[in-house]
VOBA-1610 file (N, C-alpha, C; in pm, whole numbers, padded with zeros to 5 digits, always signed):
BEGIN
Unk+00081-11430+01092Unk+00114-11308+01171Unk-00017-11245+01214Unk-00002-11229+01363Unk-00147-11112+01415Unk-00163-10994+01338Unk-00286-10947+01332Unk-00345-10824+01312Unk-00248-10682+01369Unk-00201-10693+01533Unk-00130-10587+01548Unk+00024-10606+01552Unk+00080-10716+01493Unk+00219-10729+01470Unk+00250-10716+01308Unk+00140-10683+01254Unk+00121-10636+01081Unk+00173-10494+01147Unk+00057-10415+01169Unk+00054-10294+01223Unk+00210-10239+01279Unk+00262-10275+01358Unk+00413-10307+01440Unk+00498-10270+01318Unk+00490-10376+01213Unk+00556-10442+01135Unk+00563-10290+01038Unk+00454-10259+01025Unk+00459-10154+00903Unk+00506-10030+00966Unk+00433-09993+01059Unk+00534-09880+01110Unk+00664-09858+01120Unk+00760-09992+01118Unk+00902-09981+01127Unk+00961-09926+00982Unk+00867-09965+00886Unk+00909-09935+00793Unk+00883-09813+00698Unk+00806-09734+00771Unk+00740-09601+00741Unk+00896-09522+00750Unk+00882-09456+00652Unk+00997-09311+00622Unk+00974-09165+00601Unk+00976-09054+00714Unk+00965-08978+00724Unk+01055-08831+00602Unk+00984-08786+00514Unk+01085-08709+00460Unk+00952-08582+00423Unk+01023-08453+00464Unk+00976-08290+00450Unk+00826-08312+00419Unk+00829-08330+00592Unk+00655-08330+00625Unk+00568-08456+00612Unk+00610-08557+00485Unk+00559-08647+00458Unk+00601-08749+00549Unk+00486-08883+00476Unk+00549-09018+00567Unk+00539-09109+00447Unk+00615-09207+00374Unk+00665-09318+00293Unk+00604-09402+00345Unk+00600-09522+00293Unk+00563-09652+00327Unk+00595-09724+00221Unk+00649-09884+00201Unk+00633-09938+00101Unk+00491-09952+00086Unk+00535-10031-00095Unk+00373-10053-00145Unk+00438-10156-00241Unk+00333-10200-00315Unk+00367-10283-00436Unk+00463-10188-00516Unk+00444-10070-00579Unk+00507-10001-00634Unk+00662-09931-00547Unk+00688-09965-00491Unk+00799-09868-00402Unk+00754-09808-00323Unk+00731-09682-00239Unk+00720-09628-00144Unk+00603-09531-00211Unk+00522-09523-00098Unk+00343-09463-00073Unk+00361-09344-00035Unk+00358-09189-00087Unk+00358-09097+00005Unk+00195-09066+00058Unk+00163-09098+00206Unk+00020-09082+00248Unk-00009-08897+00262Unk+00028-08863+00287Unk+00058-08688+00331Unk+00069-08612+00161Unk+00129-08661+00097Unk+00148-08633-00044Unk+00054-08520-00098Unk-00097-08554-00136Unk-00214-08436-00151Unk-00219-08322-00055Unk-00188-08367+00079Unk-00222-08211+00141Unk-00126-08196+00145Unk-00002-08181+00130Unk+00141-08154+00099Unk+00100-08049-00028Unk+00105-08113-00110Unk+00057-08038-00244Unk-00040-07927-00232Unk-00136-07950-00179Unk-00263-07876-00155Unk-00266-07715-00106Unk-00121-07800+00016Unk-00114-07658+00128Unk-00010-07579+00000Unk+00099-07635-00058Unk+00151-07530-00136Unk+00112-07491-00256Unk+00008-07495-00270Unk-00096-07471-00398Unk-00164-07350-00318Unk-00167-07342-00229Unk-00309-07229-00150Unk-00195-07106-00063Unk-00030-07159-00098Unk+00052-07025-00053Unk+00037-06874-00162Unk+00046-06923-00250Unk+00037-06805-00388Unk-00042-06716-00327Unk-00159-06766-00347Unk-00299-06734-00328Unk-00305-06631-00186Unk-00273-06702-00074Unk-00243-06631+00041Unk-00169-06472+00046Unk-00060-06483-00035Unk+00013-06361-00043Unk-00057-06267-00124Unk-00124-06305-00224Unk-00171-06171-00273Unk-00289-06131-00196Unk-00377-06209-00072Unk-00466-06153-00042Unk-00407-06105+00083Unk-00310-06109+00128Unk-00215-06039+00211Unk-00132-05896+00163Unk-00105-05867+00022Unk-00084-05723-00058Unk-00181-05681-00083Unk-00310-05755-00089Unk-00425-05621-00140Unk-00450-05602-00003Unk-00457-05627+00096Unk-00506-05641+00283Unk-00439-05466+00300Unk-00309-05515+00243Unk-00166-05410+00316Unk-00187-05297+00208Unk-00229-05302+00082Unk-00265-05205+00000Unk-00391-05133+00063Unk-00474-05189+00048Unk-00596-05110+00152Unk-00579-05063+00217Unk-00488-05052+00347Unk-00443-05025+00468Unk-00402-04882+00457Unk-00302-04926+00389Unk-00238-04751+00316Unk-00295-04688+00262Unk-00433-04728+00177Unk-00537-04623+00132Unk-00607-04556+00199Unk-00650-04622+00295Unk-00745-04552+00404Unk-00646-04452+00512Unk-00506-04529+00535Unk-00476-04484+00622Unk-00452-04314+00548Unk-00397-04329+00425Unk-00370-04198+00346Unk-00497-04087+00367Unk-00625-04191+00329Unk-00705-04095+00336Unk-00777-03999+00464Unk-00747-04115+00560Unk-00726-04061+00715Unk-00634-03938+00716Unk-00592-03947+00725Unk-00441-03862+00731Unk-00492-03707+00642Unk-00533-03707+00531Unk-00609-03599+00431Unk-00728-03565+00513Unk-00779-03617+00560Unk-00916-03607+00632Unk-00887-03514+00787Unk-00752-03581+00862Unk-00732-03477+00938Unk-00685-03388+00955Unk-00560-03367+00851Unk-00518-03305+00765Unk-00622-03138+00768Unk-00741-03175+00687Unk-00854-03089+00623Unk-00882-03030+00785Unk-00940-03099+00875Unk-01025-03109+01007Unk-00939-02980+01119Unk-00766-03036+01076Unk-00710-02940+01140Unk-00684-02790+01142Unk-00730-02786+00994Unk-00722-02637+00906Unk-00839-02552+00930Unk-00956-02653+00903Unk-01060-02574+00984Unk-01036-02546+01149Unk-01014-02612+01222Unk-00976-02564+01325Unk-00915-02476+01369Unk-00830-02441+01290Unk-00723-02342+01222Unk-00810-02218+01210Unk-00879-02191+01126Unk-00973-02087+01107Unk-01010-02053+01202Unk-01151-02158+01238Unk-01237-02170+01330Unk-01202-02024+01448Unk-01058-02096+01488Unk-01009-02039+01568Unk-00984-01943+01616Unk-00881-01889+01507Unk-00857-01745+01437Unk-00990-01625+01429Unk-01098-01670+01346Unk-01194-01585+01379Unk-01226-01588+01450Unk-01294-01680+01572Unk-01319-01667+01778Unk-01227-01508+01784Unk-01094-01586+01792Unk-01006-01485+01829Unk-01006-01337+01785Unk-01044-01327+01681Unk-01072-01196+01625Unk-01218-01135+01676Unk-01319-01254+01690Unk-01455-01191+01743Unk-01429-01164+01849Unk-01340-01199+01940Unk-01319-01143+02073Unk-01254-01020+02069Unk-01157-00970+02025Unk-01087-00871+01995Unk-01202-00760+01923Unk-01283-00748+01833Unk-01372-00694+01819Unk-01466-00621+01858Unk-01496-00778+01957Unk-01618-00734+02133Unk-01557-00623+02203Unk-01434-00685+02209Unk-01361-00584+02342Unk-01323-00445+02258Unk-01303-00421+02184Unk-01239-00301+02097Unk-01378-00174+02108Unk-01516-00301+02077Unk-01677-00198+02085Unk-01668-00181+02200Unk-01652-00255+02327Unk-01671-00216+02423Unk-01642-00122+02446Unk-01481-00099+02472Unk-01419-00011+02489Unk-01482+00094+02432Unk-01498+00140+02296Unk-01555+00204+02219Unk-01683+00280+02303Unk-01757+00173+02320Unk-01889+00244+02438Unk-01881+00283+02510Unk-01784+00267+02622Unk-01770+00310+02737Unk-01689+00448+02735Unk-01604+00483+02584Unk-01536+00573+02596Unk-01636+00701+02587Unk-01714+00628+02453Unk-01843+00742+02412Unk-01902+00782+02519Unk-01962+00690+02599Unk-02016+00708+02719Unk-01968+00802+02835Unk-01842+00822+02853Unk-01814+00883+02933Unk-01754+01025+02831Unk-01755+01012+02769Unk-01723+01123+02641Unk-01873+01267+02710Unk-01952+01142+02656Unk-02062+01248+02676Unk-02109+01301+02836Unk-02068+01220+02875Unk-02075+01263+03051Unk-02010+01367+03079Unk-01876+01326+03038Unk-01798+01476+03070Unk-01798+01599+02994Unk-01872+01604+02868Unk-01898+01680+02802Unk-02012+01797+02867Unk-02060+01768+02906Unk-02181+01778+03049Unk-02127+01888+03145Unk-02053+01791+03211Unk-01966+01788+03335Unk-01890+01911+03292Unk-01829+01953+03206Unk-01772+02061+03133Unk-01791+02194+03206Unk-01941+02238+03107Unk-02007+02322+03106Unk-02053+02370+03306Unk-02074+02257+03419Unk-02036+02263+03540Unk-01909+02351+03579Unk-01846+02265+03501Unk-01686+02337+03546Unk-01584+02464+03530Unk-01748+02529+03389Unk-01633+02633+03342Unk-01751+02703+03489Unk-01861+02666+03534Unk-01952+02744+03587Unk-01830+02778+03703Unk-01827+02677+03750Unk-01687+02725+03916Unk-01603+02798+03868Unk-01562+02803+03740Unk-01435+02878+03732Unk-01455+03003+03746Unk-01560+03027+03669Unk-01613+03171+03632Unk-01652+03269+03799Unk-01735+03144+03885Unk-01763+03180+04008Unk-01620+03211+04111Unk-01528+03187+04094Unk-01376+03170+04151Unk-01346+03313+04149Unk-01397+03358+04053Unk-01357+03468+03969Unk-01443+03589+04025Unk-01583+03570+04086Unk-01637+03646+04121Unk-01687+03628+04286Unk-01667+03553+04316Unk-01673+03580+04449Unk-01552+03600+04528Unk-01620+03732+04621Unk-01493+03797+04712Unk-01517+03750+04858Unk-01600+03680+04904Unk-01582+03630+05054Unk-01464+03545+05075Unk-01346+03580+05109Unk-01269+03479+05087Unk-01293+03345+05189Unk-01374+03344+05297Unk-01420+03169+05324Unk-01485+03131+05256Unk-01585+03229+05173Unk-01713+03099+05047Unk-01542+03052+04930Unk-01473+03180+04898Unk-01381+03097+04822Unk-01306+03026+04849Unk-01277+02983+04971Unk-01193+02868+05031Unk-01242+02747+04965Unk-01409+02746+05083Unk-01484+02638+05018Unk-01520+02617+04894Unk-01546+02702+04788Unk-01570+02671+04679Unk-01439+02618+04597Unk-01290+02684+04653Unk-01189+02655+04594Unk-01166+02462+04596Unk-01250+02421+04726Unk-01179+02328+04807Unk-01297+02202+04684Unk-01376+02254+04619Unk-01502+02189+04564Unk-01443+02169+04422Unk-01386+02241+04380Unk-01354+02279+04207Unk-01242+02204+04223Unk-01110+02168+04297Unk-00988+02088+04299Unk-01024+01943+04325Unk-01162+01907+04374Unk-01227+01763+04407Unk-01268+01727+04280Unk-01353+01798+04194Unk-01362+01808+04050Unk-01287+01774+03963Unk-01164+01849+03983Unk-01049+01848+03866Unk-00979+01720+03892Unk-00970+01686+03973Unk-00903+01571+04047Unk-01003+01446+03980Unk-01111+01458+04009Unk-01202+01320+03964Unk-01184+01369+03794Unk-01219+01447+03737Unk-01183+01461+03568Unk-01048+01464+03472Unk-00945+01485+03605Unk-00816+01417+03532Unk-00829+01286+03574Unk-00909+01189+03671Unk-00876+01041+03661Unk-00936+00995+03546Unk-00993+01050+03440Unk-01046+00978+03319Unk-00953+01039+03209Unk-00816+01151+03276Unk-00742+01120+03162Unk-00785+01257+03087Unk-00866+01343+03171Unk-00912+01464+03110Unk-00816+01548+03112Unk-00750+01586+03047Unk-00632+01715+02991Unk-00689+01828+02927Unk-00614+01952+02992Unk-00670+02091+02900Unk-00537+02117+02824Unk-00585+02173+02668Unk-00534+02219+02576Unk-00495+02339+02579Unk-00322+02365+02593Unk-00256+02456+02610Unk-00304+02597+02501Unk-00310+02693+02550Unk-00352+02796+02440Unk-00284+02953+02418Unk-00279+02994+02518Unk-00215+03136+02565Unk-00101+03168+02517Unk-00002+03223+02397Unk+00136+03221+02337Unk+00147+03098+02302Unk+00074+02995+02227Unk+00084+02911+02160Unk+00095+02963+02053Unk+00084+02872+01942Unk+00097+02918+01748Unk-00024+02818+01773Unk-00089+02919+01635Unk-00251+02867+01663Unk-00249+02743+01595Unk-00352+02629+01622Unk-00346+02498+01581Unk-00456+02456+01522Unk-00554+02445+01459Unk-00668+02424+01419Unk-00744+02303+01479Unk-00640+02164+01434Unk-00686+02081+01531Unk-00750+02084+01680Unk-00666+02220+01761Unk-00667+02207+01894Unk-00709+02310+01947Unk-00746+02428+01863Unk-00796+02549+01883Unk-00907+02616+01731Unk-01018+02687+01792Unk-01107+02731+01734Unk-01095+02902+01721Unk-01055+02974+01626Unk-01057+03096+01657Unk-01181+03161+01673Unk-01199+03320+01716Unk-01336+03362+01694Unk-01297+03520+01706Unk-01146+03531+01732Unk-01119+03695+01709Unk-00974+03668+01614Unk-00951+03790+01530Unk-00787+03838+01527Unk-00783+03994+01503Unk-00665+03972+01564Unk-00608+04088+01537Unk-00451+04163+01551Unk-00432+04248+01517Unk-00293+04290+01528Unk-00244+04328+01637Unk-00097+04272+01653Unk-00030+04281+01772Unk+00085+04330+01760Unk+00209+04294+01862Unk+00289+04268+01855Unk+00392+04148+01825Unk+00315+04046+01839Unk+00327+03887+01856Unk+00294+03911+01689Unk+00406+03785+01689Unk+00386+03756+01511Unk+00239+03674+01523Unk+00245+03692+01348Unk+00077+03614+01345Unk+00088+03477+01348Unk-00068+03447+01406Unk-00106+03318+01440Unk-00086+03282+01622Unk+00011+03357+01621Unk-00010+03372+01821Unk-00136+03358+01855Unk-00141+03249+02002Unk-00306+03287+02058Unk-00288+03406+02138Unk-00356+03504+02132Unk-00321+03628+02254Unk-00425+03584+02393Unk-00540+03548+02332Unk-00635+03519+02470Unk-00722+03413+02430Unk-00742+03312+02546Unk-00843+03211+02544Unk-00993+03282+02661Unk-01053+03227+02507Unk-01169+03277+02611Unk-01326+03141+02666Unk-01228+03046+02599Unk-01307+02877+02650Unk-01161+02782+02671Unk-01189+02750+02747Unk-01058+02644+02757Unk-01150+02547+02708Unk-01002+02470+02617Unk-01052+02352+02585Unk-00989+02235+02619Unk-01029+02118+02587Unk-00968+01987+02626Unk-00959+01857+02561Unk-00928+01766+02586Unk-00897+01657+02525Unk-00932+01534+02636Unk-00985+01397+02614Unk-01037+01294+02646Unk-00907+01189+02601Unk-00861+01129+02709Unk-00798+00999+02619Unk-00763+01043+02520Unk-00684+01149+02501Unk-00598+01193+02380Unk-00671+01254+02276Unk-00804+01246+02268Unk-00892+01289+02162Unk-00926+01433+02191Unk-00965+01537+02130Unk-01028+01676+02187Unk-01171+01639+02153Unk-01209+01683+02294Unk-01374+01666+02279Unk-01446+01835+02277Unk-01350+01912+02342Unk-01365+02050+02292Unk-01241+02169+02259Unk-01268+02216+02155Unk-01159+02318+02101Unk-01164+02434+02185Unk-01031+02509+02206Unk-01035+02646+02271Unk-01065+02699+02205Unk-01121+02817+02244Unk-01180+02898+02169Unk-01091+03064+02225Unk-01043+03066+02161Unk-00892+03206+02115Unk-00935+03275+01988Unk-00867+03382+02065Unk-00794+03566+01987Unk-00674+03514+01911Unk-00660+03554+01824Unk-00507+03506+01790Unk-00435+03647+01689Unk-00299+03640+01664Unk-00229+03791+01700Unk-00240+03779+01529Unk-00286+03908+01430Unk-00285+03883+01327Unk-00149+03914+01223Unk+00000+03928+01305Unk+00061+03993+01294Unk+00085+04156+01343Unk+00211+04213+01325Unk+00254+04381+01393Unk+00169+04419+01294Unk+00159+04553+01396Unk+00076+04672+01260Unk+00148+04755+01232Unk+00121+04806+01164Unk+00206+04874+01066Unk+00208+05029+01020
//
């Protein structure tokens, strides 16, 4: 028999079974595939646990990720919060300055204004008092746009907060009546930047 009708010959008789290939032999049938058959399921074990520690790791880091931004977001959190408050702060001084600021301007401006009043009072040309009338209402007009209010006084009940005494005396008016203002006073943005200055009734006499 030829060399490749051996060959022919043996292949017919090769038997294929789960992965392997048979062959006779002197002994019965040859598995050739047999060792790496074995080999490869000798090296599955092995595979899986370095596939649970892979997937264990995974979840460690990923955990610790997670804690990490977790932390990152909280500061941000803060971070934030105080910005927000330093802004609120800024603006609160501001405000603050600008109120002072014009506090003291009109505090000023005041002492101008009781000057017209007083002049209202004494001049009799009635065209200088036209014009002067027409000067003192341009005034009052620009010092109520900052919100400037005068503090009621005249038959009030005296207030300490809102009035300064500097006379009393007996009346008719029960006591504590203002009978006469002799400074008007006022208030800023709700605040008094000056007290009236009033008579007030010390009670009837008797």
């Amino acid at each position: 028999m030829t060399e490749e009708a051996k060959k022919t010959e043996k292949h017919k008789t090769l038997v294929q079974k789960d992965g392997a290939f048979f062959f006779p032999g002197k002994k019965g049938y040859h598995c050739e595939a047999m060792n790496a058959s074995f080999s490869k399921k000798t090296n599955e074990p092995k595979k899986e646990k370095t596939e649970e520690k892979d997937i264990k790791e995974l979840k460690k880091e990923l955990s610790e990720t997670k804690k990490l931004a977790e932390t990152y977001l909280e500061q941000l959190k803060y971070l934030q919060a105080d910005f927000e408050n330093y802004k609120k702060r800024v603006l609160k001084e501001r405000e603050e300055f600008v109120n002072t600021a014009n506090e003291n301007l009109i505090k000023e401006l005041l002492t101008i204004f009781d000057d017209f009043e007083r002049s209202l009072v004494l001049i009799k040309n009635k065209d200088d008092l036209k014009g002067l009338e027409l000067i003192y209402e341009n005034f009052l007009k620009i010092l109520k746009n900052f919100d400037l209010k005068r503090i009621e006084a005249v038959g009030k009940k005296f207030d300490p907060y809102y009035h300064e005494v500097l006379l009393k005396e007996n009346s008719d008016k029960e006591e504590g009546i203002i009978l006469e203002e002799f400074q008007k006073g006022y208030l800023l943005n709700g605040k008094v930047i000056r007290h009236s200055k009033v008579k007030v009734s010390g009670g009837e006499e008797k």
